[in-house]
Backbone as a printed PyTorch tensor [residue, N CA C, xyz], in Angstrom:
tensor([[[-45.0150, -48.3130,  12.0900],
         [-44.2860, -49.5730,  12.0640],
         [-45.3060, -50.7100,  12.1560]],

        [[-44.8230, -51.9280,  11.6470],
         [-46.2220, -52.9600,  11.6890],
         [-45.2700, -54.0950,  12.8200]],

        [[-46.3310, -54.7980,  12.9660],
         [-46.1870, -55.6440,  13.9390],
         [-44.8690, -56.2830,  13.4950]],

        [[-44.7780, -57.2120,  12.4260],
         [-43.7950, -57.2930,  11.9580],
         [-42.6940, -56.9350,  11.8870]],

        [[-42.3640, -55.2960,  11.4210],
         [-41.2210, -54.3350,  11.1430],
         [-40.7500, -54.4440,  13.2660]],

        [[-41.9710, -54.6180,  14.1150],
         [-41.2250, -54.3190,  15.3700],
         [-40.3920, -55.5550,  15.5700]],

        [[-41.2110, -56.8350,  15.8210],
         [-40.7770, -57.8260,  15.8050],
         [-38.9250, -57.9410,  15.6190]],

        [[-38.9340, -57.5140,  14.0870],
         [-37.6530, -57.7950,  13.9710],
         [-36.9610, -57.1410,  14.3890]],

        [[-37.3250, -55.6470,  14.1800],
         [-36.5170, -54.5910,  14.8930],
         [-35.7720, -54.1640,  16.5820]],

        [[-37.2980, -55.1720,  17.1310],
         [-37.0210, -54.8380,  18.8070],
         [-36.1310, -56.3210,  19.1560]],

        [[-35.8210, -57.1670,  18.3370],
         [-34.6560, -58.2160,  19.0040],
         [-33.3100, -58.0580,  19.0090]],

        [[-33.1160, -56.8050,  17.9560],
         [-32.2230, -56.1510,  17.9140],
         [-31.8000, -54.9530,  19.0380]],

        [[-32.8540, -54.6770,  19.7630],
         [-32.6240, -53.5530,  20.9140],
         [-32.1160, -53.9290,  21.7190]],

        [[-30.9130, -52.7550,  22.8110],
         [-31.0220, -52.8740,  24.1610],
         [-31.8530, -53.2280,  25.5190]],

        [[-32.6190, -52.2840,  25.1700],
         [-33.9860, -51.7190,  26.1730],
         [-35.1160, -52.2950,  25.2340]],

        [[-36.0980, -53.0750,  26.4280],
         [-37.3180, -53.3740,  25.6260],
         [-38.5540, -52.1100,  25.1560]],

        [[-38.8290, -52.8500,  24.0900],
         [-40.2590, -52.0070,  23.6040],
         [-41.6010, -51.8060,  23.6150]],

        [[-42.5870, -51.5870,  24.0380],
         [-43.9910, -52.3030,  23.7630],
         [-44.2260, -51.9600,  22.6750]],

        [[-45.4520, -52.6380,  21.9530],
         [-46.0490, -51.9510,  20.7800],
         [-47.5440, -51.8220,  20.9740]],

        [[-47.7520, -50.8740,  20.3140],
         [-49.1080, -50.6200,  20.5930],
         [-49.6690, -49.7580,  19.8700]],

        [[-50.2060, -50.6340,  18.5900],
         [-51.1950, -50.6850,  17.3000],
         [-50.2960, -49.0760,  16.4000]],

        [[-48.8530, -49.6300,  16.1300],
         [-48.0490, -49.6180,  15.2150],
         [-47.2610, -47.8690,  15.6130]],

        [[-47.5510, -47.9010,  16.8590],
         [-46.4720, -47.3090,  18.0170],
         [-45.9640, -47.4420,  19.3730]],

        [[-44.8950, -47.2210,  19.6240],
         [-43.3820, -47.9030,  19.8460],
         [-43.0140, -47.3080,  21.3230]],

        [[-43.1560, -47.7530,  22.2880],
         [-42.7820, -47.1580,  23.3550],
         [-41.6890, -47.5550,  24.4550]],

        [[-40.5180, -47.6440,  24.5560],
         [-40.0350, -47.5350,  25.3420],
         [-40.0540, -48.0250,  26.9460]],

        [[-39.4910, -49.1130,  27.2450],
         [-40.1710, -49.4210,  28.8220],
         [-38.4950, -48.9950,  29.4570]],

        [[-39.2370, -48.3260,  30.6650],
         [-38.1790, -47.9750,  31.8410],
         [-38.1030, -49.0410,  33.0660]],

        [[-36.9940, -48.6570,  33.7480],
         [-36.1440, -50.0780,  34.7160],
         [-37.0520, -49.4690,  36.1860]],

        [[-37.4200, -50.8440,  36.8470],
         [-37.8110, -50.5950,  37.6610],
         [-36.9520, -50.2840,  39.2500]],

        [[-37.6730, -50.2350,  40.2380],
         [-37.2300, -49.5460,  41.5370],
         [-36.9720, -51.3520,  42.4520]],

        [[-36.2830, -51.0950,  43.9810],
         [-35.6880, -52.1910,  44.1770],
         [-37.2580, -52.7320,  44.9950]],

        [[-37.8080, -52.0670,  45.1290],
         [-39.2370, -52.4820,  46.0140],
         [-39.8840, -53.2150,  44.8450]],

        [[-40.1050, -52.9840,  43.4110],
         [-40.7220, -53.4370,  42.5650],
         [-40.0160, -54.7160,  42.1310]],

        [[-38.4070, -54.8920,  42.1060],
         [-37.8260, -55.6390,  41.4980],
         [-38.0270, -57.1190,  42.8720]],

        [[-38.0310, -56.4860,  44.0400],
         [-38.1610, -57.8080,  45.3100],
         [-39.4740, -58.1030,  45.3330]],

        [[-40.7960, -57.5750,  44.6710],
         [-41.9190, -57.7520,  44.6500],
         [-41.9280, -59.0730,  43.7240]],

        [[-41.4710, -58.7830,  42.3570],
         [-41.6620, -59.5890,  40.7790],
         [-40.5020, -60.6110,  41.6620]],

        [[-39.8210, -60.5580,  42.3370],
         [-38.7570, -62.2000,  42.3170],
         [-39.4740, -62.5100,  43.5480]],

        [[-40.4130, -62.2180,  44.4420],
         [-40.9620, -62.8540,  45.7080],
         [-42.0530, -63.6040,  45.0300]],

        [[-42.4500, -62.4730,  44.3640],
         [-43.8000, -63.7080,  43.3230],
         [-43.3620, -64.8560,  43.1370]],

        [[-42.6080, -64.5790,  41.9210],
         [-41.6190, -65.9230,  41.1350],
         [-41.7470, -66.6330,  42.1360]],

        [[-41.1080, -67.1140,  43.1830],
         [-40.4170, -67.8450,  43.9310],
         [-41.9560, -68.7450,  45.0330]],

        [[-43.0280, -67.6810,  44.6420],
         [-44.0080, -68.4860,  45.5770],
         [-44.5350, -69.1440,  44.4840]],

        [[-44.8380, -69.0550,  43.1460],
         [-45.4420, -69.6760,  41.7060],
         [-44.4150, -70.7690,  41.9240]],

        [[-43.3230, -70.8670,  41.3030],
         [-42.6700, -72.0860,  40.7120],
         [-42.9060, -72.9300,  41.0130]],

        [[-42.8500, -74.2930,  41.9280],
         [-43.6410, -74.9040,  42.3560],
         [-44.9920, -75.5050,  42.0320]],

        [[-45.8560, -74.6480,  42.3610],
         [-47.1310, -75.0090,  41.2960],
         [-47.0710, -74.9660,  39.4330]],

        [[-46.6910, -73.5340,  39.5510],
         [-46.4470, -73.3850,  37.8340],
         [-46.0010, -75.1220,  37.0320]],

        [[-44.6070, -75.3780,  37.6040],
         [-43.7580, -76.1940,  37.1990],
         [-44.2700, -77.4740,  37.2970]],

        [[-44.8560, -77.7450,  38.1510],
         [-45.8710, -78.9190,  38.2670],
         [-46.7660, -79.3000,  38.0350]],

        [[-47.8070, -78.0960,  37.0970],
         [-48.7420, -77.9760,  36.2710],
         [-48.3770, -78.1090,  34.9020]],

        [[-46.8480, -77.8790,  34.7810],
         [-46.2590, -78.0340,  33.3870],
         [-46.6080, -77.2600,  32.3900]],

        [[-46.7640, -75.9680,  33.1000],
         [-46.8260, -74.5230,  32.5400],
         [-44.8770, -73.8930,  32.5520]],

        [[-45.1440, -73.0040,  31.6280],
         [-44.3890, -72.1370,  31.9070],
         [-44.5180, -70.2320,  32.6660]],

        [[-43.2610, -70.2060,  33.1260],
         [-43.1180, -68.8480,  34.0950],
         [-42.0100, -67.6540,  33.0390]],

        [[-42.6050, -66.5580,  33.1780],
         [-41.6800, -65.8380,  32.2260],
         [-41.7070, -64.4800,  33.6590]],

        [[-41.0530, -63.8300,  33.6880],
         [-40.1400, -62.3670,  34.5200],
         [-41.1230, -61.1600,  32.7180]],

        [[-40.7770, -60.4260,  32.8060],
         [-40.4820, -59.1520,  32.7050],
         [-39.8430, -58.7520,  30.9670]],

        [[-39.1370, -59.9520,  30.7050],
         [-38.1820, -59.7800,  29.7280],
         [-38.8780, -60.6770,  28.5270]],

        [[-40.0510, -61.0390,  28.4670],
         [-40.9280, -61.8980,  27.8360],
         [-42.3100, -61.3050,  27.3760]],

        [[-42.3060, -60.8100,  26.1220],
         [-43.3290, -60.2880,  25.6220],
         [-45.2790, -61.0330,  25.7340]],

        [[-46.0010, -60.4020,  25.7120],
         [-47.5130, -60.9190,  25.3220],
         [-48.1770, -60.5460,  24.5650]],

        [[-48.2890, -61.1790,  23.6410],
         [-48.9510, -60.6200,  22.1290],
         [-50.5880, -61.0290,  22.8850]],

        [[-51.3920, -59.6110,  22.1170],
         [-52.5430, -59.0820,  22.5240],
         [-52.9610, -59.0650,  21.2000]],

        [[-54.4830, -59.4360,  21.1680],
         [-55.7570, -59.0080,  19.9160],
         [-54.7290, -59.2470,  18.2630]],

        [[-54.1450, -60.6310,  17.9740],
         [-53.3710, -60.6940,  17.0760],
         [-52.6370, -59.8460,  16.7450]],

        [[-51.7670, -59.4310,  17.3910],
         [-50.6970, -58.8810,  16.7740],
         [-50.4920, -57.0030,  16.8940]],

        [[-52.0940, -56.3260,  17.3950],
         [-52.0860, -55.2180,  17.2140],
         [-51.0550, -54.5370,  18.5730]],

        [[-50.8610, -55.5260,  19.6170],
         [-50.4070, -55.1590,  21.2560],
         [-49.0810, -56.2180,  21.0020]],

        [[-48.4130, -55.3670,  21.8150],
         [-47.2970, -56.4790,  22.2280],
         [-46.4950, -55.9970,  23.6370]],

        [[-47.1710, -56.6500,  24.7270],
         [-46.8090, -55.7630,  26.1050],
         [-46.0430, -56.8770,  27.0520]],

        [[-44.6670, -55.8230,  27.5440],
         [-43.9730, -56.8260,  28.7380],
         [-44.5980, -56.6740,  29.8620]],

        [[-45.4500, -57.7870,  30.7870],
         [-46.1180, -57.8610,  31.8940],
         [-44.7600, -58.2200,  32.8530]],

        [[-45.1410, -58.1650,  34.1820],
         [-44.0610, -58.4470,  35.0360],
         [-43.9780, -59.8940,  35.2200]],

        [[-44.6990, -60.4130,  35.0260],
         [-45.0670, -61.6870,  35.1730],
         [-45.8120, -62.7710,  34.5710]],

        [[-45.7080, -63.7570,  33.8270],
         [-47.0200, -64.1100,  32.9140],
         [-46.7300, -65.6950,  32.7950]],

        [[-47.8540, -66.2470,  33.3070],
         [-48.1590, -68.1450,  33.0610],
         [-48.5430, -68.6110,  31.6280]],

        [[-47.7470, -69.4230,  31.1190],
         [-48.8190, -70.3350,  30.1860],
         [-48.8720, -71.5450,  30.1380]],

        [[-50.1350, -71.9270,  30.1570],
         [-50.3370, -73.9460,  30.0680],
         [-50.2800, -74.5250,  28.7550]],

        [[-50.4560, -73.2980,  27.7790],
         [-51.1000, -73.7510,  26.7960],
         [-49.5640, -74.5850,  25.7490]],

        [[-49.7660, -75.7010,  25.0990],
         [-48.7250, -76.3770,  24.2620],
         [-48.2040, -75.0800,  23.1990]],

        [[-49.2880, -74.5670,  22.7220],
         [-49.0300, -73.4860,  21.2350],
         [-47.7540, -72.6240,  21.7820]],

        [[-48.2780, -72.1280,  23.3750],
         [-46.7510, -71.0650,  23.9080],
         [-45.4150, -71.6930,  24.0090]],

        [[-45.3690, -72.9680,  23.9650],
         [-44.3160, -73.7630,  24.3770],
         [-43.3430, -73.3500,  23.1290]],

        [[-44.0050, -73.6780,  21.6600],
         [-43.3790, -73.6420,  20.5350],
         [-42.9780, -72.0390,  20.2460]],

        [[-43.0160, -71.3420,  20.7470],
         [-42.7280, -70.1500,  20.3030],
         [-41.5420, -69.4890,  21.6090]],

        [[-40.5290, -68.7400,  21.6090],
         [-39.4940, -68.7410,  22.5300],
         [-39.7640, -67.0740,  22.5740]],

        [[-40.2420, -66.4200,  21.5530],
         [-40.3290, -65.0470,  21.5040],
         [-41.5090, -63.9240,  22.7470]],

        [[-42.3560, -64.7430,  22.8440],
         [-43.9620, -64.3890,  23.2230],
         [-44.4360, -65.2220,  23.4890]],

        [[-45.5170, -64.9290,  24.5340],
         [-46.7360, -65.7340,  25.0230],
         [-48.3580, -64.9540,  23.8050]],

        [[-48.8760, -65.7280,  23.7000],
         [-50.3510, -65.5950,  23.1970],
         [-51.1010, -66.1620,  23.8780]],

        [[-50.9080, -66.6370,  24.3770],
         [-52.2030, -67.7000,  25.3910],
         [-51.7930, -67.7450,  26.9700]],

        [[-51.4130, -66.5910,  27.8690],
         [-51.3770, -66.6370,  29.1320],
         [-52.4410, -67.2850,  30.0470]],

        [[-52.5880, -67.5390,  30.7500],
         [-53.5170, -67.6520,  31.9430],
         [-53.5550, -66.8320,  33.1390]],

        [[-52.3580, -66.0430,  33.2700],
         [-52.1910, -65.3980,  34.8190],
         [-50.8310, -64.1340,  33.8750]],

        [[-51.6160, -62.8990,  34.1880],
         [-50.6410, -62.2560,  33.8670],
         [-50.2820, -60.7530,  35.2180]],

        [[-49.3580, -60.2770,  35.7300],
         [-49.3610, -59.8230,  36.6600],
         [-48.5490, -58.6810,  36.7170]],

        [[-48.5570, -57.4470,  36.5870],
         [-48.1690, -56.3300,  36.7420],
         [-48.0230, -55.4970,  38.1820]],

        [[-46.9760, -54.9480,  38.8920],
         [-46.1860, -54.5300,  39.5720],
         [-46.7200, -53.0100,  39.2350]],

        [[-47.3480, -52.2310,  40.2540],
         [-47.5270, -50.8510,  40.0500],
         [-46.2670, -50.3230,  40.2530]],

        [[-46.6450, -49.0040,  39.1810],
         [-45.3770, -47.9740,  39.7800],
         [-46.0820, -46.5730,  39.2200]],

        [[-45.6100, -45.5880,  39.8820],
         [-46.3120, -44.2230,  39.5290],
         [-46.4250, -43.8010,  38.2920]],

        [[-45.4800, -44.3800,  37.3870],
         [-45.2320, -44.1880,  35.4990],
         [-46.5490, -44.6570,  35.1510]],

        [[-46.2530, -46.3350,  35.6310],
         [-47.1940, -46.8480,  34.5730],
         [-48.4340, -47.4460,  35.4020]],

        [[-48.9570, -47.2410,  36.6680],
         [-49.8610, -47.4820,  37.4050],
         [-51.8130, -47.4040,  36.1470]],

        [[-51.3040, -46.4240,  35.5520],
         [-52.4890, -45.2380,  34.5920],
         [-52.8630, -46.6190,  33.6880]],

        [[-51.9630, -46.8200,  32.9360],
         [-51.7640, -47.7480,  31.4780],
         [-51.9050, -48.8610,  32.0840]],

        [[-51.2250, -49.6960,  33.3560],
         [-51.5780, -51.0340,  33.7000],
         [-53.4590, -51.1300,  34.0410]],

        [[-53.9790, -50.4890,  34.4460],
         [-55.3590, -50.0850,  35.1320],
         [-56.2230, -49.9630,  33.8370]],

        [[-55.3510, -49.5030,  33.1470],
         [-56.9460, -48.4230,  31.9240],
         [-56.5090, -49.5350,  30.4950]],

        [[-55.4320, -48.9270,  30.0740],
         [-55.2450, -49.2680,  28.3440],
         [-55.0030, -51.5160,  28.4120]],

        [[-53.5360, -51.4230,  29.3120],
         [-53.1880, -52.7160,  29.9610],
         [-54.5710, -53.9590,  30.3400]],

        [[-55.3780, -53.0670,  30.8230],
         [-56.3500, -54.2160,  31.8680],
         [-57.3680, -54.7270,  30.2930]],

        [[-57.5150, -53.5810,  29.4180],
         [-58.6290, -53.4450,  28.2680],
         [-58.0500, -54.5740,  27.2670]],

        [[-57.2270, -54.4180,  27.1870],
         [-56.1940, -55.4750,  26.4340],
         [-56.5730, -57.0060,  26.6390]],

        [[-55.5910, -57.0690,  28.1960],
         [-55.4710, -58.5170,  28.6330],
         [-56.4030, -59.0850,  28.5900]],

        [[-57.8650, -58.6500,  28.6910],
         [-59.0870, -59.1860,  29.1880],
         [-59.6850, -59.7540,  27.6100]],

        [[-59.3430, -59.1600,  26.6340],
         [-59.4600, -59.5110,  25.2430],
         [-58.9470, -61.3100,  25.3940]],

        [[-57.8450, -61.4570,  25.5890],
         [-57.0880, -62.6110,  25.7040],
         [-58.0520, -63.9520,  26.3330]],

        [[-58.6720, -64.8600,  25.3870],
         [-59.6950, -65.5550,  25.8100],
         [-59.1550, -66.8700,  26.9620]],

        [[-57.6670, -66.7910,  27.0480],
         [-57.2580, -67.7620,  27.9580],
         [-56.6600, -67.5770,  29.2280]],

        [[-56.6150, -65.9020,  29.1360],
         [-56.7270, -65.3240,  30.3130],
         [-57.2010, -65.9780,  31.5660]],

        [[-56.9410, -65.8290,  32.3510],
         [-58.3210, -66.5740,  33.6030],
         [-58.0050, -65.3710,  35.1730]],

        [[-56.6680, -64.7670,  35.0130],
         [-56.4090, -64.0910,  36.1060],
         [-55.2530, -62.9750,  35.6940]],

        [[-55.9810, -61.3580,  36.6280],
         [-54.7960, -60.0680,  36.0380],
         [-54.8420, -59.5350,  37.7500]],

        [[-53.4460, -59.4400,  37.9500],
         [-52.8690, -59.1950,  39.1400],
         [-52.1450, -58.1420,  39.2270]],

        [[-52.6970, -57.1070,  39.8750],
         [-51.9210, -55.6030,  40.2590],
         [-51.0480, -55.5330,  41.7290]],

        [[-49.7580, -55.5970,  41.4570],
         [-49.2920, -55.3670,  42.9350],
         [-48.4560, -53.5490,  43.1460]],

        [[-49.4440, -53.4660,  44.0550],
         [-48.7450, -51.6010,  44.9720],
         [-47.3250, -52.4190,  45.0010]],

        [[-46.5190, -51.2540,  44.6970],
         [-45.1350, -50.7780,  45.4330],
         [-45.0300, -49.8200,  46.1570]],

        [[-45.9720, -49.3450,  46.5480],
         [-46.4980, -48.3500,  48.0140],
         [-46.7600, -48.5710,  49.1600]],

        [[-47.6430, -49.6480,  48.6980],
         [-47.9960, -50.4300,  50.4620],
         [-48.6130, -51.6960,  50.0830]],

        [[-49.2210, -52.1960,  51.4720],
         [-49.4500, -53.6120,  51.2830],
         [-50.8840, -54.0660,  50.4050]],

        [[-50.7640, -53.9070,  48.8360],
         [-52.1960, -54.0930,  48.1410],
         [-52.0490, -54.8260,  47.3770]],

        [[-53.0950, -55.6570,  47.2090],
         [-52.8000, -56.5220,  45.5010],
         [-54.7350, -56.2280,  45.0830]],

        [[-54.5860, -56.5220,  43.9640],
         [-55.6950, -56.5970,  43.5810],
         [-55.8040, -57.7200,  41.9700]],

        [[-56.8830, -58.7890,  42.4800],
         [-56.9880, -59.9450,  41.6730],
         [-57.9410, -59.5330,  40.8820]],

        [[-58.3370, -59.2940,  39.4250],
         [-59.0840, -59.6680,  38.6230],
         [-59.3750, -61.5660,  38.4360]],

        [[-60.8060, -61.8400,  38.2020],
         [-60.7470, -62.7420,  37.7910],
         [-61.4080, -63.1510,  36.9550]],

        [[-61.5050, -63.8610,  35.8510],
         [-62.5840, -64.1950,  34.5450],
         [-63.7680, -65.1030,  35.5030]],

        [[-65.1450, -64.7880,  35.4870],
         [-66.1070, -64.7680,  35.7570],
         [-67.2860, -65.6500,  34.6400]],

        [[-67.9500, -66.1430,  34.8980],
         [-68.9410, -66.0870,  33.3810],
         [-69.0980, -65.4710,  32.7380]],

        [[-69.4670, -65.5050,  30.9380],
         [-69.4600, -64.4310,  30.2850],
         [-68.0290, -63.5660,  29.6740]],

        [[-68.3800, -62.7120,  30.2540],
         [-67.7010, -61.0090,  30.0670],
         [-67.3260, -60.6820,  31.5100]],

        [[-67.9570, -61.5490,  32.4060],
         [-67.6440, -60.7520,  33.5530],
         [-66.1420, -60.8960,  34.3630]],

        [[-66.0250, -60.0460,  35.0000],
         [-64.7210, -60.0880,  35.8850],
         [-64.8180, -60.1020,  37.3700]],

        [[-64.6220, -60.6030,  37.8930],
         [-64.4350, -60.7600,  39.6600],
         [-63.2720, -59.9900,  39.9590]],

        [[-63.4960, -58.9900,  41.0900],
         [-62.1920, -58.4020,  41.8430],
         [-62.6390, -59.0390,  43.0860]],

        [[-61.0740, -59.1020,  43.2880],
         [-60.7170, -59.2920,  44.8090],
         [-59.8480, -59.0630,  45.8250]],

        [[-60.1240, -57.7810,  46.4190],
         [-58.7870, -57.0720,  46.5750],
         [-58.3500, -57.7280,  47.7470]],

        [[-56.8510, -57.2770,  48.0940],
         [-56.0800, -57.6270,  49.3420],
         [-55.5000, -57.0340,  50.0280]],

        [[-54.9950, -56.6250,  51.4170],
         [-54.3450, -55.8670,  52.0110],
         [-53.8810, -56.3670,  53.4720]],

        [[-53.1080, -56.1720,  53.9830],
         [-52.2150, -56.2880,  55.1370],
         [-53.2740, -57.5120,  55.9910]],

        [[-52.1000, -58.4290,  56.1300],
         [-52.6940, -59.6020,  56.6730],
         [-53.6070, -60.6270,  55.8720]],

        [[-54.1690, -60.1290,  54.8450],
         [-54.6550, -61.5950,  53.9630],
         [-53.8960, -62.4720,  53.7810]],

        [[-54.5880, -63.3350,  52.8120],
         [-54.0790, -64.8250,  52.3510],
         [-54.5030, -64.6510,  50.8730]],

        [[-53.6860, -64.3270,  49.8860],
         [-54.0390, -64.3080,  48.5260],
         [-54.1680, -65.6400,  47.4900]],

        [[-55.0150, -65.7700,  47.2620],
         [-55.2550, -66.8630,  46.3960],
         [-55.5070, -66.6130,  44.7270]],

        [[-54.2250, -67.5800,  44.2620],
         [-54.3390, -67.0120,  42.5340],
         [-55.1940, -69.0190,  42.7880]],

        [[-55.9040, -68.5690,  42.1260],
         [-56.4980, -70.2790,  41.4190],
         [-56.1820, -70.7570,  40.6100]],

        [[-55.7430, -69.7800,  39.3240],
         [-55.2900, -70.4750,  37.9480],
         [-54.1340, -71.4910,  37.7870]],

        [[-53.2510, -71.2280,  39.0790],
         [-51.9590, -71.5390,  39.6630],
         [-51.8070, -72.5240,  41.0060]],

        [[-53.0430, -72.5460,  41.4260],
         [-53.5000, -73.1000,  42.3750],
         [-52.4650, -72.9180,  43.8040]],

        [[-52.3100, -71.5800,  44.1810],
         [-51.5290, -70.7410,  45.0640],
         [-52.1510, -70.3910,  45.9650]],

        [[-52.2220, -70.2050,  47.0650],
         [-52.3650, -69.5730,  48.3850],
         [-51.5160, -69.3550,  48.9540]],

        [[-50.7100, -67.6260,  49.4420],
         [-49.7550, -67.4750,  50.3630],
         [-50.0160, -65.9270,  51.2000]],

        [[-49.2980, -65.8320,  52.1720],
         [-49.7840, -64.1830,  52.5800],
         [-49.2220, -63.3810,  52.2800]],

        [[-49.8780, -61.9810,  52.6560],
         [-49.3700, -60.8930,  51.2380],
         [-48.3230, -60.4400,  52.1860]],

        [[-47.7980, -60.9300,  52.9520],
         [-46.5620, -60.7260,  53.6830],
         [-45.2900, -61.0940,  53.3800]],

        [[-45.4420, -62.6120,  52.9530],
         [-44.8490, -63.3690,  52.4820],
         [-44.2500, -62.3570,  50.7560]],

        [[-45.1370, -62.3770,  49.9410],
         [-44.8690, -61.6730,  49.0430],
         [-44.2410, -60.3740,  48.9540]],

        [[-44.9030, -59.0740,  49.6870],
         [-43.4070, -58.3010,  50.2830],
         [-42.8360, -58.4590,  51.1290]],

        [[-42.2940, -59.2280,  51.0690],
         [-41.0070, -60.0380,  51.8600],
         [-39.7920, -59.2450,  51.6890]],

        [[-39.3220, -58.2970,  52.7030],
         [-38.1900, -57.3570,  52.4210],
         [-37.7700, -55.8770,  51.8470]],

        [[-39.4280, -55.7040,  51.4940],
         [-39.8920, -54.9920,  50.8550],
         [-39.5960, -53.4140,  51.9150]],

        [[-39.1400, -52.2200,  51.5530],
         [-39.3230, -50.9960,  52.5790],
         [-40.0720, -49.8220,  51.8340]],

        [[-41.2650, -49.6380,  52.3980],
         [-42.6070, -48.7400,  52.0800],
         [-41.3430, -47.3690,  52.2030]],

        [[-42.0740, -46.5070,  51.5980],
         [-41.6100, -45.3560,  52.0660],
         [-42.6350, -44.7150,  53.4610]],

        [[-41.7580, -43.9990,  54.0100],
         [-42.2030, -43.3890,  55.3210],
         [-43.2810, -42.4700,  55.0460]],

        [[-44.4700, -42.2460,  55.6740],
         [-45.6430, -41.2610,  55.3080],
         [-45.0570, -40.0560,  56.0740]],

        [[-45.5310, -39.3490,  55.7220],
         [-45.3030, -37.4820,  55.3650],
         [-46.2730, -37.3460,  56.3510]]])
């Protein structure tokens, strides 16, 4: 299928699709720890986002990757840029894009996902949040090629910059129930 043939095809679907270099995959519904994770985010962004006069997209909002060959739903994704404004379908020009682990797709957000986004020259920040326990982990565009991590865990203060955010990673699983260790 070409980028195109999905395009038209997946606005027509129920269930969203990714694409990925002219095969078709299927995305599954997430868990209630993942779903209070992606709306605790939301709710600490808006604010800044909205006042930067960016836009905020959930889950249900595609990101076209390396022209056209990727087309992946992130859990979360910023754009400043005017070009995203005009288009209602997709982002191409994110700044902050943020994915929600889960045991499915933990593999693909880390390996295929991270190889992708980082292509994206307006990128500036890729955000992994556990639905296991208390972790985030910040990529950040660096000079160059390079990337800055900066991980987080129980009791920090996470800072996205692109967004100009600081809150604690408490705050963010906010309501959140770990499963019990074995």
């Amino acid at each position: 299928m070409t980028a195109d043939e999905y395009l038209s095809w997946e606005s027509h679907q129920e269930t969203r699709h990714e694409y990925c270099d002219g095969e078709v995959f299927a995305m599954a519904g997430g868990t209630k720890n993942y779903d209070e994770i992606a709306f605790n985010l939301r709710r600490l962004l808006i604010d800044n986002v909205e006042n930067d006069g960016c836009r905020m997209s959930g889950s249900d909002v595609k990101v076209m990757v390396n022209a056209g060959r990727f087309y992946r739903y992130p859990d979360l994704s910023v754009s400043c840029d005017e070009r995203d404004k005009r288009n209602e379908t997709f982002y191409e020009f994110p700044k902050l894009i943020v994915e929600v682990l889960s045991d499915s797709t933990q593999d693909v957000d880390r390996g295929d996902k991270f190889q992708e986004y980082i292509q994206i020259p307006t990128l500036e920040e890729y955000l992994l949040i556990s639905t296991k326990r208390m972790q985030v982990e910040c990529f950040s565009r660096g000079e160059g090629r390079m990337w800055l991590y900066f991980p987080y865990k129980e009791g920090d203060h996470i800072k996205i910059s692109c967004t100009n955010t600081e809150f604690s990673i408490e705050q963010l699983y906010r309501n959140v129930q770990f499963p019990e260790a074995s």
